[in-house]
N, C-alpha and C positions, 0 to 999 in steps of 0.2 A: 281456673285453668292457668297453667303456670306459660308464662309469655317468653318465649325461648327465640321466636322469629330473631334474628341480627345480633346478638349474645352467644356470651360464650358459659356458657350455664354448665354446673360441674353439681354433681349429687353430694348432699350435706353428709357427705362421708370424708373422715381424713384420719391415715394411718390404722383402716379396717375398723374405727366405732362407728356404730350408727348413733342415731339419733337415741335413745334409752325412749321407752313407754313413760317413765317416771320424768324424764328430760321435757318430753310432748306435754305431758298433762298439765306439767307446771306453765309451759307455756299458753296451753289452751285457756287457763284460766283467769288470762286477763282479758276478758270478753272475747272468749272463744276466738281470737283473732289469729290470723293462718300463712305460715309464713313457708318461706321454700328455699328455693337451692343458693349457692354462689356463683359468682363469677370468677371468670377470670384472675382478676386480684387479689382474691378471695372475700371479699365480701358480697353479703346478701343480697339477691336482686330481687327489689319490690316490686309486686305483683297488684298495683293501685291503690295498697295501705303504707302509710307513713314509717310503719315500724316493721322492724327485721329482727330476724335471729340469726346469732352466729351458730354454723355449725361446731357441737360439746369436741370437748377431748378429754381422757380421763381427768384432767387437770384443770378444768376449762366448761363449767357446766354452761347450759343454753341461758343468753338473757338477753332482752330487749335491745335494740338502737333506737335513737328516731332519723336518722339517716343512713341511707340504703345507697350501696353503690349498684352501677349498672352502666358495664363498659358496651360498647354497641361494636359490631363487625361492620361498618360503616361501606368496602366496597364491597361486600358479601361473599369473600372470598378464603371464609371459611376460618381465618385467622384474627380474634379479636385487636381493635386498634390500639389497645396497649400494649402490645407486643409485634404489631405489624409495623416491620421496618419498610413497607415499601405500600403505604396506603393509594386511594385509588387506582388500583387493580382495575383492569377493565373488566365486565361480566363474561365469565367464561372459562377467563386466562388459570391454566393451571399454574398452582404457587408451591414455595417449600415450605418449610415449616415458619420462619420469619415473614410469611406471608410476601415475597416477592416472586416474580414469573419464573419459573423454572427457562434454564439456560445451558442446556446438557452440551454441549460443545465446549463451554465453559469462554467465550469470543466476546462476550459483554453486549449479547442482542440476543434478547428474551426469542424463547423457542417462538412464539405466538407471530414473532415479525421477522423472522429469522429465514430469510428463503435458501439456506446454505447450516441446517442445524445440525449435520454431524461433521462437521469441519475438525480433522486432525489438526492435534498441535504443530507439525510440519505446517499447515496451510495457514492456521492461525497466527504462525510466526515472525510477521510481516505487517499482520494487521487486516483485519478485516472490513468492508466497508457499512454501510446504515444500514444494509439488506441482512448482513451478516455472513456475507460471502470473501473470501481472498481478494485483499488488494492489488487495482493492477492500475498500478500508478500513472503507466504511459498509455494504456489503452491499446495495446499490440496487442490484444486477447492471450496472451500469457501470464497468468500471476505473479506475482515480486515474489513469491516465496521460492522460484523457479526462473526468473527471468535472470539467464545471464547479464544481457547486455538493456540494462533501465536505462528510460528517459530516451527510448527509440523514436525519433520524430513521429508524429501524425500520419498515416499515409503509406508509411514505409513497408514493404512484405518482411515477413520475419520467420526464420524457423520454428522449429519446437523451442528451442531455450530464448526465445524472444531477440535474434540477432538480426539485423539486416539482411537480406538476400540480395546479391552483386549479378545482375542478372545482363549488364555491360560493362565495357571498359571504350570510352570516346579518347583516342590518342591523338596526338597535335606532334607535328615534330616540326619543330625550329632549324632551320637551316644557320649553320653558326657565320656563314660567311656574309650572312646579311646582319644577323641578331650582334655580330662581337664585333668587333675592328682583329686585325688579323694579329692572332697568335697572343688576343688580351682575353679577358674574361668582362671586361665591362660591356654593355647593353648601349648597343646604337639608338639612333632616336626610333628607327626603322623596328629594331628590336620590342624598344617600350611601346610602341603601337599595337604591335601584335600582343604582348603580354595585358595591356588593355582590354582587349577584344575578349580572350580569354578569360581575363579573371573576371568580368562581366559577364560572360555566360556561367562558371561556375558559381558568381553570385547569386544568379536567378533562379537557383533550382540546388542551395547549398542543403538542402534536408536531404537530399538525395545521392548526396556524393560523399562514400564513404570514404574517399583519402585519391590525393593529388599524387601519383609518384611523379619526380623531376629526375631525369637520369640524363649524365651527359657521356658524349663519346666522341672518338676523335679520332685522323686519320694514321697511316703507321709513321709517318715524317715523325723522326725524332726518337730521343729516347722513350722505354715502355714507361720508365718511371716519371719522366715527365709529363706525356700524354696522359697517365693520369692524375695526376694533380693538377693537369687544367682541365682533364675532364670533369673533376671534381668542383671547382672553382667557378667553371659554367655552369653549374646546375644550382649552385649555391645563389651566383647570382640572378639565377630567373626564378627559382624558390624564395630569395629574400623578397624579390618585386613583387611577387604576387602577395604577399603577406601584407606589404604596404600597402597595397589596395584594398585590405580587409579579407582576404581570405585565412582563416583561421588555420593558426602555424600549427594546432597539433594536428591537423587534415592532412600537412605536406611532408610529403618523406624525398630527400635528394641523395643521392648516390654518384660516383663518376665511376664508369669503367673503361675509361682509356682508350684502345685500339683495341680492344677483346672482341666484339661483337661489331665487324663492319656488316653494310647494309648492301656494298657495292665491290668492286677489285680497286685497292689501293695502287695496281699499277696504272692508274690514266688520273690525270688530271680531275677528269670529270667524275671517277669515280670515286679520288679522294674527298671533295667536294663535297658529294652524297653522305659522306663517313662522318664528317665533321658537322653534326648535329646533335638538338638537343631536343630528346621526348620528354613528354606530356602526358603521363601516362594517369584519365580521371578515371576511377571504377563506382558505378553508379547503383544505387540498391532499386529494384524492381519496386512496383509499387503495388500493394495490398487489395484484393478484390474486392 
């Protein structure tokens, strides 16, 4: 019986000759001894006698060996090992023809471990992770191959295209007539106290805050075009301060708008007062359920 178990056994035919009767008999007659198919490589696979025969070709009549090859399909996965580029197959795993796991999404994670196996080349485009699914780099449950806004803190609620969701804004407004010395732009000590307090709270909960606006304003005293350039000039400097303390300058955006926007009526004392300030405007993303 011809031993074909783990072998890649191919019938002693090549290019439609068989074996010839006269080819057999020659052979049979060196003590009837009994030879069979090839392998893979094309040579004879020994069936527990020492000696083989090549399969004839017109050119190429039958005659003895005494060594016999005999390649083995070693993870039984239906591709002998001398042609399997992708040996120890697990039992089971469908393969191609190079004997490695088929991987129809084409993601480079065999369909068998693949929990994501018909992934477009859009999804795949970004990289896919060990499961074989879309990467999603920051863990917002939006994939990189769709995520606008990557590397969204931990924590943070995010739309569809993976951006922050601004679900407050906490304003601070600096009264300038304590924060400035009058009609300067520089930062009393009174000032840098408060800016303290501030950027110590925005430090504790910086994954959370999408951007610091500084905008300053001022009363109608004076010319428009001057009132804003120190409305400008104060914002500038309570945005530089907070930077020095570590709040991170591309978070802050500063602005002056001059006497544009009072808060009170510039004709009273008390209402210029009120006018002559500077907001704080933090916008804070909600946080993820």
């Amino acid at each position: 019986m011809f031993e074909q178990s783990g072998r890649n056994i191919l019938l002693g035919v090549l290019g439609g000759v068989l074996l010839s009767s006269v080819s057999l008999a020659a052979v049979a007659q060196d003590e009837r001894k009994t030879y069979h198919l090839l392998d893979s490589k094309g040579e004879p696979v020994l069936d527990g006698k020492k000696e083989c025969v090549d399969t004839p070709t017109p050119n190429t009549p039958a005659k003895l060996f005494e060594k016999c090859g005999d390649i083995l399909d070693s993870d039984g996965d239906g591709v002998p090992d001398d042609r399997d580029k992708c040996p120890g197959t697990p039992k089971g795993v469908k393969v191609d023809a190079d004997g490695c796991p088929i991987d129809t999404d084409g993601d480079g994670v065999p369909d068998y471990r693949d929990k994501c196996p018909n992934n477009s080349p859009l999804e795949i485009s970004k990289g896919v992770d060990a499961d074989g699914c879309p990467l999603d780099s920051d863990g917002d449950g939006v994939p990189d191959y769709r995520d606008k806004c990557p590397g969204t803190p931990k924590g943070v609620k995010v739309d569809a295209d993976g951006c922050g969701v601004v679900d407050r804004v906490v304003q601070e407004i600096l009264g300038s007539d304590i924060t400035f010395g009058f009609n300067r732009a520089d930062l009393t000590p009174q000032g840098n106290a408060t800016l303290d307090r501030i950027a110590s709270e925005i430090l504790g909960q910086i994954d959370f805050v999408k951007d610091v606006k500084v905008v300053g304003h001022t009363d109608s005293v004076g010319s428009d075009k001057y009132n804003q350039t120190l409305s400008e000039r104060r914002a500038a400097s309570v945005a530089n301060y907070l930077i020095s303390k570590g709040v991170p300058a591309d978070k802050i955006l500063r602005e002056g708008r001059g006497e544009r926007e009072p808060i009170a009526t510039n004709a009273t004392a008390a209402g210029r007062a009120q006018n002559r300030r500077v907001e704080i405007n933090i916008s804070m993303y909600g946080a993820a359920n």
